[in-house]
Structure formats: C-alpha cells, structure tokens
C-alpha positions as CSV (number, residue, x, y, z in Angstrom):
1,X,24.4,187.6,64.6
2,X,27.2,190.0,65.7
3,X,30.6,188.1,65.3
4,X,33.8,189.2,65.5
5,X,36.9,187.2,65.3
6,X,39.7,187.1,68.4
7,X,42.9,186.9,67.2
8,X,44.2,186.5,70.6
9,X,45.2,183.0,71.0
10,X,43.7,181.8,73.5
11,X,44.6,178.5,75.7
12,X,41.2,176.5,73.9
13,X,42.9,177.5,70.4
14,X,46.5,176.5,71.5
15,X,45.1,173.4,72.8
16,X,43.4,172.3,69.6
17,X,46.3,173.5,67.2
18,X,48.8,171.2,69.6
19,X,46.8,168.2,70.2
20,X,45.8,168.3,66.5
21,X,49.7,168.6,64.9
22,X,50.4,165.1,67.2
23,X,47.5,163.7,65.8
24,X,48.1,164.3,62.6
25,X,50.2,163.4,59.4
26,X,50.7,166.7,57.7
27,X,51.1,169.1,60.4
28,X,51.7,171.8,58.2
29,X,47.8,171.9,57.0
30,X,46.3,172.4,60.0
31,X,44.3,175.2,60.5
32,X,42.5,176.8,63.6
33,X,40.4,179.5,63.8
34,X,38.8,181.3,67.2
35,X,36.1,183.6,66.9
36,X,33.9,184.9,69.9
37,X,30.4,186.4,70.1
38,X,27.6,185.9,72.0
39,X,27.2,182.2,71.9
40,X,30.8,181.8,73.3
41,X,33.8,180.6,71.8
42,X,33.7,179.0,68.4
43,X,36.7,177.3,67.5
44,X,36.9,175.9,63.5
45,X,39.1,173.3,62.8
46,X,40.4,172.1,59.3
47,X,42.9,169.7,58.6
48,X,44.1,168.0,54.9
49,X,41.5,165.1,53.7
50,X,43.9,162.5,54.7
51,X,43.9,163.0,58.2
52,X,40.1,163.6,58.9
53,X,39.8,159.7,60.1
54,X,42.5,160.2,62.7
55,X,40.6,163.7,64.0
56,X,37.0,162.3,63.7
57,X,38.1,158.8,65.2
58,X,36.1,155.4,65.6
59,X,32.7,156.0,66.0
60,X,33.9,160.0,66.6
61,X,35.9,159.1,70.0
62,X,38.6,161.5,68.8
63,X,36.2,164.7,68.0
64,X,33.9,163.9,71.3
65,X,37.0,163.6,73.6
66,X,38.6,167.1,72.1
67,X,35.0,168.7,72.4
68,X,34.5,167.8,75.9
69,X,38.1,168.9,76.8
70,X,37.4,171.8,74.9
71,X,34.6,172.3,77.5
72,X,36.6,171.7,80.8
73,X,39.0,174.6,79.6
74,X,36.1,176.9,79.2
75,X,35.0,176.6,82.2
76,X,37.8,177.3,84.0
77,X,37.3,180.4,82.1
78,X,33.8,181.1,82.3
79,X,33.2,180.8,78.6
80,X,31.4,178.3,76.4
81,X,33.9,176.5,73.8
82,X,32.4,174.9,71.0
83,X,34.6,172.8,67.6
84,X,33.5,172.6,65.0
85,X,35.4,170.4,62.3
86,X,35.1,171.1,58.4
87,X,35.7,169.2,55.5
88,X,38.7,170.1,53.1
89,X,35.7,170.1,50.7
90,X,34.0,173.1,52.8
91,X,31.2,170.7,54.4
92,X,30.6,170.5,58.1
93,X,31.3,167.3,60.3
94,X,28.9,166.3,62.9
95,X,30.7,164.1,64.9
C-alpha cells in the first residue's frame, strides 16, 4: 500500500485535535496524525492513558459520534475520513 503522510492540516485533523483538547484532561498529550492514500483519509489519534475513557465513552458513544462527524466533513469534501484511536501502550481500539 502506497501511503504518504499530509502534513497539511486539514479541517478533519483540526476538528479531532480541538474537540479532543475539550475533552480531555491533559491537553498537552494529545496527538493527531493525518495521513492520505488510496483508502482516503486516515486520521490516528492518541491521547495519555488517563483520558482514553473520556475519548472511547459509554459503550463508545464518544469515538462513534467523532467517527461519524468525522464522516459528514468528508463528504463535504469528497473524501473518506476514517479514526482510528490507539492505546498509549501501542494497541488499537475498536470502538
């Protein structure tokens, strides 16, 4: 798979990274990467191991509701958005 990472940021990337830092207690550990290839836009989320119940949420309400408004800005930009959220140990979320 050819992937390349877009610095750019881009309004799905700013979204996440400002939602997130209101969301969260340590602000300062939140990181957001966008990268873009053929799937569409992949944006990876980590945050410090405190705060991954407030960005996973009951019965992952909170990770849904950012994926789906992840979704409605992409297609106002013809582009597929996907988050993906990852454990401060390095393992994947599926939420």
């Amino acid at each position: 798979m050819n992937q390349t990472t877009d610095t750019s940021q881009g309004p799905d990337r700013d979204f996440i990274e400002h939602v997130v830092k209101m969301i969260v207690e340590d602000p300062d550990s939140v990181n957001v990467t966008r990268s873009v290839d053929e799937m569409g836009v992949l944006i990876t989320l980590q945050v410090a191991k405190d705060d991954m119940g407030k960005i996973i949420g009951k019965s992952g309400q909170t990770a849904k509701s950012l994926r789906i408004l992840l979704r409605v800005i992409g297609s106002k930009n013809n582009a597929r958005v996907n988050l993906r959220i990852v454990e401060p140990e390095g393992e994947e979320v599926a939420a």
